[in-house]
C-alpha positions in Angstrom: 0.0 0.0 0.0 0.8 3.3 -1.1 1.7 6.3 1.8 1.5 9.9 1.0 -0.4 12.2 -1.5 -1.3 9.2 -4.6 -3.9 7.6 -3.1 -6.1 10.9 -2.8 -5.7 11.6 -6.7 -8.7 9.9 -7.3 -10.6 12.4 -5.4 -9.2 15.6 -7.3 -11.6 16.7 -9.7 -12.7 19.7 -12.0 -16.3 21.6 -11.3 -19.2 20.9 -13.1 -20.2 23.5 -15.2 -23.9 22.1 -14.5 -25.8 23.0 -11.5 -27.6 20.5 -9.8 -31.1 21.2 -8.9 -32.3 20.6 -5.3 -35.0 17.4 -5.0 -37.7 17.5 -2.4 -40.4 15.1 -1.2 -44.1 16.0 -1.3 -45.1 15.2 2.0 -49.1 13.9 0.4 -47.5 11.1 -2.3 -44.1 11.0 -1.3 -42.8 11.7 -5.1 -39.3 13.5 -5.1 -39.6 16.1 -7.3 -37.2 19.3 -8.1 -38.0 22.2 -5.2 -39.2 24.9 -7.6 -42.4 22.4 -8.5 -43.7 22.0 -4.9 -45.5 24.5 -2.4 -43.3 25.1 0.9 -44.9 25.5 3.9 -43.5 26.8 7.1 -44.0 26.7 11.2 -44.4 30.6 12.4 -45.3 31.2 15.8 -47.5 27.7 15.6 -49.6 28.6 12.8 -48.2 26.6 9.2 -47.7 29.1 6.2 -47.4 28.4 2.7 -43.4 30.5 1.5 -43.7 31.6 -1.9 -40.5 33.0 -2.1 -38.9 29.6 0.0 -37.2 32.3 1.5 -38.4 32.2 5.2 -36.6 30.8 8.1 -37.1 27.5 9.6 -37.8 24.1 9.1 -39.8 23.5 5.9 -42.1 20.7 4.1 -42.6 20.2 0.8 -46.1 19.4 -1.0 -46.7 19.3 -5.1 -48.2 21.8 -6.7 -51.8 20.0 -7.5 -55.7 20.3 -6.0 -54.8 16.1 -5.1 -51.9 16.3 -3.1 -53.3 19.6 -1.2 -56.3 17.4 -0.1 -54.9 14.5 0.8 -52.4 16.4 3.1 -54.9 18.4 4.6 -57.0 15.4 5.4 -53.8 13.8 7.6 -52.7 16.7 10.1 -50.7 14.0 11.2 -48.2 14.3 8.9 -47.7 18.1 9.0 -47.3 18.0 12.4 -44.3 15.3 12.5 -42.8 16.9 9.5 -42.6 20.1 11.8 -41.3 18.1 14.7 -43.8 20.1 17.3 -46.5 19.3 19.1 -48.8 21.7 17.9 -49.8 23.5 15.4 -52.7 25.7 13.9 -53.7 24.1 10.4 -57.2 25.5 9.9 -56.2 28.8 9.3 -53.8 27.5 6.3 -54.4 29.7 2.9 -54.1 27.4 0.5 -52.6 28.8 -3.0 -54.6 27.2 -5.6 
């Protein structure tokens, strides 16, 4: 076995020129899909609020961008809640985008 700087050579390597996109996972059907083509919704102060710009602080979930998804997530508060990691939160006064 080799000592010394040849066995890290392997791990030298240009930049991509190409930008990976980010993936997220809708929390309604679980599909991975690129983060510009799902809502993100936030945790302020308790109450859950949709981040158009994905800008606002915090932990955020993901959920697609369709009427389906939206009502299937809203039927299971469950799963807002754990993705939020709190106890509580205020889901009936979500504004929903569509």
């Amino acid at each position: 076995m080799m000592r010394g700087k040849s066995r890290f050579l392997h791990r030298v390597s240009e930049k991509s020129p190409v930008k990976k996109e980010p993936f997220r996972t809708c929390l309604a059907c679980r599909a991975k899909k690129a983060k510009q083509g799902l809502y993100r919704m936030v945790a302020v102060n308790g109450e859950v609020v949709f981040d158009e710009k994905q800008q606002l602080p915090g932990r955020g979930a993901y959920c697609c961008k369709t009427k389906t998804c939206l009502k299937r997530l809203f039927k299971n508060e469950k799963k807002i809640v754990k993705a939020f990691r709190c106890k509580k939160l205020i889901v009936s006064a979500f504004d929903s985008p569509l």
